[in-house]
C-alpha positions as CSV (number, residue, x, y, z in Angstrom):
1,X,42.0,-12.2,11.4
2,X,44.4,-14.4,13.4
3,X,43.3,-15.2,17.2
4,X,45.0,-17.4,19.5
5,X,42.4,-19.5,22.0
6,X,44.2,-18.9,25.3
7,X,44.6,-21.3,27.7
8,X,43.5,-23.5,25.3
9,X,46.3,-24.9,22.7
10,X,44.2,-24.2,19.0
11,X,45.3,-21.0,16.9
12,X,43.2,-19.6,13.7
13,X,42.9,-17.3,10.7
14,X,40.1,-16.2,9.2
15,X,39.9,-14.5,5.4
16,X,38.1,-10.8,6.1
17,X,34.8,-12.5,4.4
18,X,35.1,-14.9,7.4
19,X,36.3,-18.1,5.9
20,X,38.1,-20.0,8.0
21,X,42.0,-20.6,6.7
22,X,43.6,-22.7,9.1
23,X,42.7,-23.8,12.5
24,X,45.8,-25.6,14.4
25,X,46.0,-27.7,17.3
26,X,49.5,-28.1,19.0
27,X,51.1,-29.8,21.2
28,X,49.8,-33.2,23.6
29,X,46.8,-32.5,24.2
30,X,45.9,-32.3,20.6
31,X,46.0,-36.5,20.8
32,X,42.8,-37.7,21.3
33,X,42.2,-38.5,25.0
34,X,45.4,-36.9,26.3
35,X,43.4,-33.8,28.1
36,X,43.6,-30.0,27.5
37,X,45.9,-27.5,28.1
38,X,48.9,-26.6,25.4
39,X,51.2,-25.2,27.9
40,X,50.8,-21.4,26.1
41,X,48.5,-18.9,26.0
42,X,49.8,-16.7,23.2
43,X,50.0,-17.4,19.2
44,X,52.1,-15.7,17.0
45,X,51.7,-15.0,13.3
46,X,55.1,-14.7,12.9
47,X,58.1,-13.2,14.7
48,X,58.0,-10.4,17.3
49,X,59.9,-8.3,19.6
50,X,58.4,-5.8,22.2
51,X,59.9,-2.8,23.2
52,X,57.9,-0.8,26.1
53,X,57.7,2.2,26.7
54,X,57.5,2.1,30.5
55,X,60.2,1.2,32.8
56,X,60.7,-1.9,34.4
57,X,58.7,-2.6,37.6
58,X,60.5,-3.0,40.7
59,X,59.3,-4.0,43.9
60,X,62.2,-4.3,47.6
61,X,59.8,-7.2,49.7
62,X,61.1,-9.0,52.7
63,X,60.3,-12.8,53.2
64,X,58.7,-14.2,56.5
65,X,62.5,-14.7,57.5
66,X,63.4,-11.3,57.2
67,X,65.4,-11.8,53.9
68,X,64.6,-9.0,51.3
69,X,64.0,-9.8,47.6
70,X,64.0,-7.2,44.6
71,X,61.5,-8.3,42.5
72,X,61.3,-7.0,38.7
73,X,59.3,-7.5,35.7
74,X,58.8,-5.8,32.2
75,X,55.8,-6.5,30.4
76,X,55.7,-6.7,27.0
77,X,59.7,-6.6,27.0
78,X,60.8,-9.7,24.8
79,X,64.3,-9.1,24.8
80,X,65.7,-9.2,28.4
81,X,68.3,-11.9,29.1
82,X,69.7,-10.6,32.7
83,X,68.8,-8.4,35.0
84,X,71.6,-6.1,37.1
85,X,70.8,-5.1,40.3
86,X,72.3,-2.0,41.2
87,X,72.7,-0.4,45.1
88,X,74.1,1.9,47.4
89,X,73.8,4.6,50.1
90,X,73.2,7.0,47.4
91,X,72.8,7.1,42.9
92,X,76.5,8.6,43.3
93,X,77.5,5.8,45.7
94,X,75.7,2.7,43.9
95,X,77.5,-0.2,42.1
96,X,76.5,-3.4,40.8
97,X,75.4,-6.4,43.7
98,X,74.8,-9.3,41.2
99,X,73.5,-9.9,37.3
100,X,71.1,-13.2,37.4
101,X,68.9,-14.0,34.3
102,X,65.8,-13.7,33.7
103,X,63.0,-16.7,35.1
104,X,60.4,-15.8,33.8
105,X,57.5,-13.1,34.3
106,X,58.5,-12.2,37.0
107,X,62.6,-12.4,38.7
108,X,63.5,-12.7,42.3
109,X,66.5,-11.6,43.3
110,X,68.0,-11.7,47.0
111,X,69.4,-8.7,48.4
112,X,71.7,-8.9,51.1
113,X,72.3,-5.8,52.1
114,X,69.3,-3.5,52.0
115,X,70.2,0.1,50.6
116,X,69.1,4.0,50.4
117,X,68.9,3.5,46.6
118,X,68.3,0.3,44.6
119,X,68.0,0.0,40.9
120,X,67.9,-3.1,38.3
121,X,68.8,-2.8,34.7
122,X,67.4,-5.0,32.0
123,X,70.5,-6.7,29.5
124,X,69.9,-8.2,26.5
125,X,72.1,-11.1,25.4
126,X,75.3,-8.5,24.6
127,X,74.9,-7.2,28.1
128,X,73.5,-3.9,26.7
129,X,71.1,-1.9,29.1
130,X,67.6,-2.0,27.5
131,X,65.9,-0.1,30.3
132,X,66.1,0.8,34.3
133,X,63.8,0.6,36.9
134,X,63.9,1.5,40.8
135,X,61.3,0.8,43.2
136,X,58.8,3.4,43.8
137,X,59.5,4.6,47.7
């Protein structure tokens, strides 16, 4: 069994009789007296790429000045590089605003000119379309 501690920065395997393999520490705070906290809160055995099966989530918000924001997310989706936000009066009528990259979780990005349909595509690092999502109205 391998389990990753969380917050905290330790990750371990176990044999299935329950001896203990390995048990890592990484990163500062594994120096004695530098504090906790490892700065991650997943541990991989080895290499992996997730591929939902949802689409991405989209949310149109506007600021407390008045300036709206698509925000999008896809969790579990390792492979996004860019997201393209798509807009128009209608699907027909839509064409691309602006591609920014991914920041993260969760990506802000300010829309100008509010439309009757919105969508954002997820790229990879080709600029392929891995999935679409559109906000729920």
């Amino acid at each position: 069994m391998f389990i990753g501690w969380g917050q905290q920065p330790y990750f371990s395997e176990y044999t299935r009789d329950g001896k203990l393999i390995y048990d890592v520490c990484h990163g500062d705070a594994c120096h004695e007296g530098t504090g906790g906290g490892g700065g991650s809160y997943r541990a991989y055995k080895g290499a992996w790429s997730g591929h939902p099966t949802t689409d991405p989530d989209v949310v149109v918000q506007q600021n407390d000045e008045g300036v709206e924001y698509v925000y999008v997310s896809w969790n579990g989706a390792t492979e996004v590089a860019q997201w393209r936000l798509i807009a128009g009066p209608t699907e027909a009528e839509a064409s691309e605003v602006t591609v920014v990259d991914k920041t993260g979780f969760e990506t802000a990005i300010e829309f100008p000119d509010p439309a009757n349909y919105v969508a954002v595509e997820a790229l990879d690092v080709n600029g392929d379309v891995l999935g679409t999502g559109a906000p729920s109205r």
